[in-house]
Every structure is written in structure tokens, then in C-alpha cells.
C-alpha positions, 0 to 999 in steps of 0.5 A: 500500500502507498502512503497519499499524504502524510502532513495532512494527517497531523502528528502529535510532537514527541521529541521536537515539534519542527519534525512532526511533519518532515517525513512525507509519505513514502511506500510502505516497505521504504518506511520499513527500511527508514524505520530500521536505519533511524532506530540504528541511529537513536544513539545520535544527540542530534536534534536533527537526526532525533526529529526524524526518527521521531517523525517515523515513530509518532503514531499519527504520521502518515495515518493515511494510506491508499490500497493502490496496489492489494499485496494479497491477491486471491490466486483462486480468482478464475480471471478471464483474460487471453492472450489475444488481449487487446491491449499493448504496450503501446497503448494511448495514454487518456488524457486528464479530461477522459480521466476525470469523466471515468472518475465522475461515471464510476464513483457517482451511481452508489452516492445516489442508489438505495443505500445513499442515506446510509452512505451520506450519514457516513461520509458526513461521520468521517469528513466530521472527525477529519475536521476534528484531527486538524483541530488537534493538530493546530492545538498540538501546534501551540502545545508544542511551542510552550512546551519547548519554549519552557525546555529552552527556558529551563522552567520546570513547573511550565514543563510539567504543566505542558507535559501533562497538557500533552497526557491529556491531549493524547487521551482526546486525540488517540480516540478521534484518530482511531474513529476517523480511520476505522469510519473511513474503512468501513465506509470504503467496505461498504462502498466497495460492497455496492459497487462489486454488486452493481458491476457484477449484475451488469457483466452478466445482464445481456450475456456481456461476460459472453461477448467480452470473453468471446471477443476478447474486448478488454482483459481481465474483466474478474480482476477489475471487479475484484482488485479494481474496485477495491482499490479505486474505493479505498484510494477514492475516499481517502484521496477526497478525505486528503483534500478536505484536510489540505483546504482546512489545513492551508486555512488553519497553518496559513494564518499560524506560519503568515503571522509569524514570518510572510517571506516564509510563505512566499518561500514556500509557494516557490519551492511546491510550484516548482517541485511539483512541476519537476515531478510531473516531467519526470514521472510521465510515463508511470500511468502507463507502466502501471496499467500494463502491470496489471494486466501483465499480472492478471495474465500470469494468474490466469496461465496457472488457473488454466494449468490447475483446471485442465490438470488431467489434459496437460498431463495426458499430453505430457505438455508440462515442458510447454506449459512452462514455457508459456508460463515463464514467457508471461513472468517475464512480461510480467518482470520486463515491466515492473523492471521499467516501473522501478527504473522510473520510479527510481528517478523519481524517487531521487528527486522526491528524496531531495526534495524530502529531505530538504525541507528538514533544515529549509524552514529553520534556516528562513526563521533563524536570523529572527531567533538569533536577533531575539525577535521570536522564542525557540518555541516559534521556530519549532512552530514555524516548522510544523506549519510549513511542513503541514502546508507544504505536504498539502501543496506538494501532494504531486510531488510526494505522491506521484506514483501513488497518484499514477497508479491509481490514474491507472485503475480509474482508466481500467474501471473506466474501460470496463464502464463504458464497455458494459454500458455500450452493450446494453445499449447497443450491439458491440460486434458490428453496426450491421450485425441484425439478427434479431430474437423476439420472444412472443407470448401466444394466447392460442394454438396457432395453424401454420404450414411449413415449407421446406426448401422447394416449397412443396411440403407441407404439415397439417396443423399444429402449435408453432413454437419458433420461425426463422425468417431469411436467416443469414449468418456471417463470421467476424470476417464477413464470410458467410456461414449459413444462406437465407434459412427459413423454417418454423418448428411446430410441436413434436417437430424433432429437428435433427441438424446434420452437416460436416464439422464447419457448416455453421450447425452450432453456430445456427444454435448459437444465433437461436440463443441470442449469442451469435449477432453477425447477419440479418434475419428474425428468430421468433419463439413463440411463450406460452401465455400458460407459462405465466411469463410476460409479453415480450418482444425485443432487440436481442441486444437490447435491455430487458425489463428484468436483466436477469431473466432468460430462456429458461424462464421462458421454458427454453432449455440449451444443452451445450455439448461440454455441460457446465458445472456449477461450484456447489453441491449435487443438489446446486448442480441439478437446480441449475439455472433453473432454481437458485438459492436464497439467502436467509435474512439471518444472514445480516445479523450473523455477518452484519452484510448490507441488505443489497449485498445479501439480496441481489435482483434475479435471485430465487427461483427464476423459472416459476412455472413450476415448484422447486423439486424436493430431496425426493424429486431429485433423488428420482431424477438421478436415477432416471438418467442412470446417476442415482450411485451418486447420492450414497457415494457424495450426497446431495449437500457435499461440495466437490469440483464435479467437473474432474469427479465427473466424466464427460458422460455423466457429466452430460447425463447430469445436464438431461437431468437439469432439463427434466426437472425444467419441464422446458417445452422446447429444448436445443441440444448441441450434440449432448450426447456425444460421449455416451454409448448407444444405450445411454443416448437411447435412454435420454432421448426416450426420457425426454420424449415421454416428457412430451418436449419438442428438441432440436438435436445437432449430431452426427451419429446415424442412431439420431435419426431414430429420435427426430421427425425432420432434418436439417442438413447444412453444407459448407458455403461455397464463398463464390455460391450465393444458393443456399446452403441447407435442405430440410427434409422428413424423416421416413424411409426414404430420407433415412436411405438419402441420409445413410448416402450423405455419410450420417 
């Protein structure tokens, strides 16, 4: 952690008052390392070298200090970042404007949401007892100054009488200091508290954490929410707490060091304007060296994630050797950085230090000759000092916090970054303007009679409830090639679509589109809710924001099955309630841990799928044993957390994801090649569960046995980039179609 500013949280005097505010905020470990060489030279008699031990040793310098850099970082965090990251070593600078818009836009939303009077009574608690530390330093000021004039005097009963001034000064002042800290903590916690839970809700309204990941936009989105936001509330409050106490402090000490000597002030002004215009110049590059460090970390991080969660993989490659390679190359861009970072902060710090240090004598020399020709007390020296050191470190904050400040430019840029990145996906597509793919959701009242077509526009069905159309559909890669040529199809109730084509056609890319994450084309997909499923009336712009940012297909009785099922990290029961149930926490919670109510009660918690109860014990219990999993209960339980995705093979790992749907009860399901690592049974098995569950699916597979399970085929061919035909045919599925299947190679 860096220190923000020392003299403008004052020190109580312990050896001589001219030194209380001489030791200017440093990193944490170089006051470590001063701590131990100014103990080594207590011996000293100097009244020099005493003041600036003692300026180490009061319990109040520097009692402010930003997290600017969190020494402890959870290794466990599953960050996000790759190695296509977008971001280089080159990367443009923001300038002071952008990056006081980014401060304003990321501070602002908690100072006026639910939690704003609570917050307010606390920033009003902590700015009060701010304003109280400088009243005793300015007390400590006068104390001070009778206290030594009496030791200059070598009057006994004043010294005892200012000695027992200071015993009860401490006794009001430890109190106030210790408040006012622990006030601005909490207030941070807090604030930190709301803010991880505001941008948690937006990474995963409209599937952004989707598209982030997916286009590689920004890196390590996990570790701006978790690092990021720490750092920029604790750095943000004690940062404005700073300035508040540098206005009163510079109104309070102006007057005390003017009354005493007006050349001294002018001195003063001098020698900070032109500090901090040296320290600007010589520190320009750190805000950058800064941001990459971070991202060169996160990377590093996320590297040995990756080994830990694909262990079993790299272990079957025997990739070891080149993991290692992978993960030292990202160390070194780790170091190769922060190399540079110490070199600019070495050539700062020799300025800074100078600058420091200086000011020890700078003060007493400019007031001397009015000691020596009798016209002040000894007492007003050491008086003077402290005054011009307290007023110096509000006016050289730049100088003596540069890196502090540029690390934390640093973060605002990054929080920043992540802001307008979430709020561009809610408002508008973030792949392309011409990405036009629309998903609209339509509640129906009634069966609706439909005729479906298929290519040559000869076939037709009788009729039947439609539950999805899919007019002119064309999709396209980020590069503009076209996958998938002017589909249209309706699926109506039992109408089991298989989709079949070579690996590359476009056939998960088809269901990707379906489920709103594949924008890139034109076309319209419309699913068709059923008014009894009790959900609302919907019909938007699948980029657009929805009225509840957490409700999704499932919700709306749509069940996706990717062909690697996801595991949650919870227990077997968490597993099978997945997406459609979640846990609630109980109201207990808040006097257990004393967690603010928006941090315990988050939009889209609870049971998200209404249209039917939470299965109980016993429902899950049978579920398990419909899909062949019911060992599992006697060997794990139900409320034992494990890592399921390595306990698991990706057998009963799909297996368990047939039991997530049955429990569903969706009345459409999309499934991408979900049973590809189960035997012919097992599959048998599922897809007569599933059809006994009366649900209508789309299936993509290449295995033949598919075909026994669906009523029509969609076969998708590889886009011949010079064709404009069409790319797909649909056909039923009887006799005749399963010989032309058998010709084609399914």
C-alpha cells in the first residue's frame, strides 16, 4: 500500500515539534527500511537526526494510506483474460479530461442508489472527525511551542504543566484518530460492497461476460471487479478525505506560519510550484507502466488457473515442458515491466528524496536570523516548522505522491474501460453496426395453424402449435464470410429437428444465433411463450435491455444443452437446480455477518423459472436415477461440495445436464450434440426420457442412431464463398430420407 499524504494527517510532537511533519509519505516497505536505519541511529544527540526518527515513530504520521496496489491477491480468482488481449504496450495514454469523466461515471451511481442515506450519514461521520484531527493538530501546534519554549527556558513547573497538557491531549486525540480511520474503512467496505454488486449484475445482464470473453474486448474483466474496485474505493475516499484536510489545513497553518514570518510563505509557494512541476516531467510515463502491470499480472494468474483446471489434459499430453514455457514467457512480461516501473520510479524517487529531505533544515534556516536577533522564542521556530511542513505536504501532494497518484490514474482508466464497455452493450450491439439478427420472444394466447415449407416449397404439415420461425436467416463470421444462406423454417410441436452437416457448416453456430449469442447477419428468430407459462409479453432487440436483466430462456421454458455441460461450484443438489432454481439467502444472514441488505439480496435471485415448484430431496433423488446417476447420492450426497467437473466424466457429466432439463419441464429444448460421449444405450435412454416428457428438441449430431429420435432434418453444407444458393435442405424423416441420409455419410 502507498502512503497519499502524510502532513495532512497531523502528528502529535514527541521529541521536537519542527519534525512532526518532515517525513512525507513514502511506500510502505521504504518506511520499513527508514524505520530500521533511524532506530540504528537513536544513539545520535542530534536534534536533527532525533526529529526524524521521531517523525517515523509518532503514531499519527502518515495515518493515511491508499490500497493502490492489494499485496494479497486471491490466486483462486478464475480471471478471464487471453492472450489475444487487446491491449499493448503501446497503448494511448487518456488524457486528464477522459480521466476525470471515468472518475465522475464510476464513483457517482452508489452516492445516489438505495443505500445513499446510509452512505451520506457516513461520509458526513468521517469528513466530521477529519475536521476534528486538524483541530488537534493546530492545538498540538501551540502545545508544542510552550512546551519547548519552557525546555529552552529551563522552567520546570511550565514543563510539567505542558507535559501533562500533552497526557491529556493524547487521551482526546488517540480516540478521534482511531474513529476517523476505522469510519473511513468501513465506509470504503461498504462502498466497495455496492459497487462489486452493481458491476457484477451488469457483466452478466445481456450475456456481456459472453461477448467480452468471446471477443476478447478488454482483459481481465474478474480482476477489475475484484482488485479494481477495491482499490479505486479505498484510494477514492481517502484521496477526497486528503483534500478536505489540505483546504482546512492551508486555512488553519496559513494564518499560524503568515503571522509569524510572510517571506516564509512566499518561500514556500516557490519551492511546491516548482517541485511539483519537476515531478510531473519526470514521472510521465508511470500511468502507463502501471496499467500494463496489471494486466501483465492478471495474465500470469490466469496461465496457472488454466494449468490447475485442465490438470488431467496437460498431463495426458505430457505438455508440462510447454506449459512452462508459456508460463515463464508471461513472468517475464510480467518482470520486463515492473523492471521499467522501478527504473522510473527510481528517478523519481531521487528527486522526491531531495526534495524530502530538504525541507528538514529549509524552514529553520528562513526563521533563524529572527531567533538569533531575539525577535521570536525557540518555541516559534519549532512552530514555524510544523506549519510549513503541514502546508507544504498539502501543496506538494504531486510531488510526494506521484506514483501513488499514477497508479491509481491507472485503475480509474481500467474501471473506466470496463464502464463504458458494459454500458455500450446494453445499449447497443458491440460486434458490428450491421450485425441484425434479431430474437423476439412472443407470448401466444392460442394454438396457432401454420404450414411449413421446406426448401422447394412443396411440403407441407397439417396443423399444429408453432413454437419458433426463422425468417431469411443469414449468418456471417467476424470476417464477413458467410456461414449459413437465407434459412427459413418454423418448428411446430413434436417437430424433432435433427441438424446434420460436416464439422464447419455453421450447425452450432445456427444454435448459437437461436440463443441470442451469435449477432453477425440479418434475419428474425421468433419463439413463440406460452401465455400458460405465466411469463410476460415480450418482444425485443436481442441486444437490447430487458425489463428484468436477469431473466432468460429458461424462464421462458427454453432449455440449451451445450455439448461440454457446465458445472456449477456447489453441491449435487446446486448442480441439478441449475439455472433453473437458485438459492436464497436467509435474512439471518445480516445479523450473523452484519452484510448490507443489497449485498445479501441481489435482483434475479430465487427461483427464476416459476412455472413450476422447486423439486424436493425426493424429486431429485428420482431424477438421478432416471438418467442412470442415482450411485451418486450414497457415494457424495446431495449437500457435499466437490469440483464435479474432474469427479465427473464427460458422460455423466452430460447425463447430469438431461437431468437439469427434466426437472425444467422446458417445452422446447436445443441440444448441441449432448450426447456425444455416451454409448448407444445411454443416448437411447435420454432421448426416450425426454420424449415421454412430451418436449419438442432440436438435436445437432452426427451419429446415424439420431435419426431414430427426430421427425425432420436439417442438413447444412459448407458455403461455397463464390455460391450465393443456399446452403441447407430440410427434409422428413421416413424411409426414404433415412436411405438419402445413410448416402450423405450420417
Amino acid at each position: 500500500m502507498l502512503p497519499l499524504h502524510s502532513s495532512s494527517f497531523t502528528s502529535f510532537p514527541c521529541t521536537t515539534i519542527s519534525n512532526f511533519y518532515t517525513s512525507p509519505a513514502m511506500p510502505l516497505l521504504r518506511r520499513k527500511s527508514s524505520l530500521s536505519s533511524s532506530s540504528s541511529s537513536s544513539s545520535s544527540s542530534s536534534c536533527h537526526s532525533n526529529s526524524i526518527k521521531s517523525s517515523y515513530f509518532i503514531p499519527f504520521t502518515c495515518t493515511h494510506f491508499l490500497k493502490l496496489k492489494p499485496q494479497k491477491r486471491n490466486s483462486s480468482i478464475k480471471c478471464s483474460s487471453s492472450s489475444n488481449s487487446p491491449v499493448s504496450d503501446a497503448r494511448k495514454l487518456p488524457d486528464v479530461g477522459t480521466l476525470y469523466r471515468r472518475f465522475l461515471k464510476v464513483a457517482k451511481p452508489y452516492w445516489s442508489s438505495e443505500d445513499k442515506v446510509q452512505a451520506r450519514l457516513q461520509l458526513a461521520a468521517v469528513f466530521a472527525l477529519t475536521l476534528g484531527t486538524t483541530g488537534i493538530s493546530v492545538a498540538f501546534s501551540f502545545l508544542g511551542r510552550d512546551f519547548y519554549n519552557a525546555l529552552a527556558n529551563k522552567d520546570q513547573d511550565q514543563f510539567m504543566k505542558q507535559l501533562l497538557y500533552y497526557l491529556g491531549g493524547f487521551s482526546v486525540g488517540i480516540p478521534v484518530f482511531v474513529l476517523r480511520d476505522y469510519a473511513k474503512e468501513t465506509l470504503s467496505l461498504r462502498w466497495r460492497s455496492w459497487m462489486t454488486t452493481f458491476y457484477m449484475k451488469r457483466y452478466l445482464q445481456n450475456q456481456s461476460f459472453y461477448k467480452i470473453q468471446s471477443q476478447s474486448t478488454i482483459d481481465n474483466p474478474d480482476q477489475r471487479i475484484v482488485d479494481d474496485l477495491s482499490t479505486f474505493t479505498g484510494t477514492a475516499l481517502a484521496f477526497s478525505l486528503t483534500l478536505f484536510n489540505a483546504a482546512i489545513d492551508l486555512i488553519s497553518f496559513s494564518n499560524i506560519l503568515f503571522g509569524i514570518y510572510p517571506p516564509l510563505f512566499i518561500v514556500l509557494l516557490i519551492y511546491s510550484i516548482g517541485g511539483t512541476a519537476i515531478s510531473i516531467f519526470l514521472g510521465k510515463g508511470l500511468v502507463n507502466l502501471n496499467f500494463l502491470q496489471e494486466k501483465k499480472e492478471a495474465d500470469f494468474r490466469y496461465g496457472l488457473v488454466r494449468v490447475r483446471e485442465n490438470a488431467e489434459s496437460i498431463a495426458f499430453y505430457s505438455g508440462e515442458e510447454n506449459e512452462l514455457q508459456m508460463l515463464v514467457q508471461r513472468f517475464s512480461s510480467a518482470f520486463q515491466n515492473l523492471t521499467r516501473l522501478l527504473v522510473a520510479s527510481r528517478n523519481l524517487d531521487f528527486f522526491t528524496s531531495g526534495y524530502r529531505y530538504f525541507i528538514q533544515i529549509l524552514p529553520a534556516a528562513v526563521v533563524a536570523p529572527l531567533y538569533f536577533s531575539g525577535k521570536i522564542e525557540f518555541g516559534v521556530i519549532n512552530q514555524s516548522v510544523s506549519a510549513f511542513n503541514h502546508i507544504l505536504g498539502d501543496v506538494s501532494l504531486i510531488v510526494y505522491q506521484f506514483q501513488a497518484i499514477s497508479a491509481f490514474s491507472a485503475v480509474i482508466d481500467r474501471l473506466g474501460e470496463f464502464d463504458d464497455l458494459l454500458d455500450s452493450n446494453i445499449s447497443e450491439n458491440l460486434t458490428d453496426s450491421t450485425s441484425n439478427v434479431y430474437v423476439i420472444y412472443q407470448n401466444v394466447t392460442s394454438p396457432t395453424t401454420q404450414t411449413l415449407l421446406d426448401s422447394n416449397g412443396s411440403l407441407t404439415e397439417g396443423s399444429s402449435k408453432k413454437l419458433v420461425d426463422l425468417e431469411h436467416l443469414t449468418l456471417v463470421t467476424p470476417e464477413k464470410s458467410t456461414i449459413l444462406m437465407d434459412l427459413t423454417l418454423s418448428i411446430n410441436e413434436k417437430d424433432n429437428l435433427l441438424i446434420t452437416g460436416p464439422s464447419g457448416s455453421g450447425k452450432t453456430s445456427l444454435l448459437r444465433a437461436m440463443a441470442g449469442l451469435w449477432t453477425s447477419g440479418s434475419g428474425k428468430i421468433t419463439f413463440y411463450v406460452k401465455e400458460s407459462d405465466d411469463h410476460q409479453s415480450i418482444s425485443t432487440h436481442e441486444n437490447a435491455e430487458e425489463s428484468d436483466p436477469f431473466k432468460n430462456r429458461t424462464s421462458r421454458g427454453i432449455f440449451f444443452l451445450p455439448q461440454k455441460p457446465y458445472m456449477v461450484l456447489g453441491s449435487l443438489r446446486q448442480q441439478l437446480l441449475y439455472p433453473t432454481w437458485a438459492e436464497i439467502p436467509t435474512s439471518d444472514g445480516v445479523e450473523q455477518t452484519g452484510c448490507p441488505p443489497f449485498l445479501l439480496q441481489t435482483e434475479g435471485s430465487g427461483c427464476v423459472f416459476t412455472r413450476s415448484l422447486k423439486p424436493t430431496t425426493e424429486d431429485l433423488i428420482k431424477v438421478l436415477e432416471d438418467v442412470r446417476l442415482g450411485y451418486l447420492v450414497p457415494r457424495f450426497g446431495l449437500d457435499s461440495t466437490y469440483e464435479w467437473s474432474s469427479i465427473l466424466s464427460l458422460g455423466e457429466q452430460q447425463r447430469l445436464a438431461f437431468a437439469r432439463l427434466l426437472l425444467a419441464k422446458p417445452y422446447l429444448i436445443l441440444l448441441d450434440e449432448s450426447t456425444s460421449a455416451l454409448d448407444e444405450d445411454n443416448e437411447d435412454h435420454l432421448y426416450r426420457l425426454i420424449e415421454a416428457a412430451d418436449v419438442t428438441y432440436v438435436s445437432i449430431g452426427h451419429r446415424r442412431s439420431l435419426i431414430n429420435y427426430h421427425s425432420k432434418v436439417l442438413n447444412i453444407r459448407k458455403m461455397d464463398p463464390q455460391s450465393t444458393e443456399r446452403n441447407w435442405t430440410i427434409k422428413p424423416i421416413n424411409q426414404e430420407a433415412r436411405i438419402r441420409l445413410s448416402e450423405i455419410g450420417l
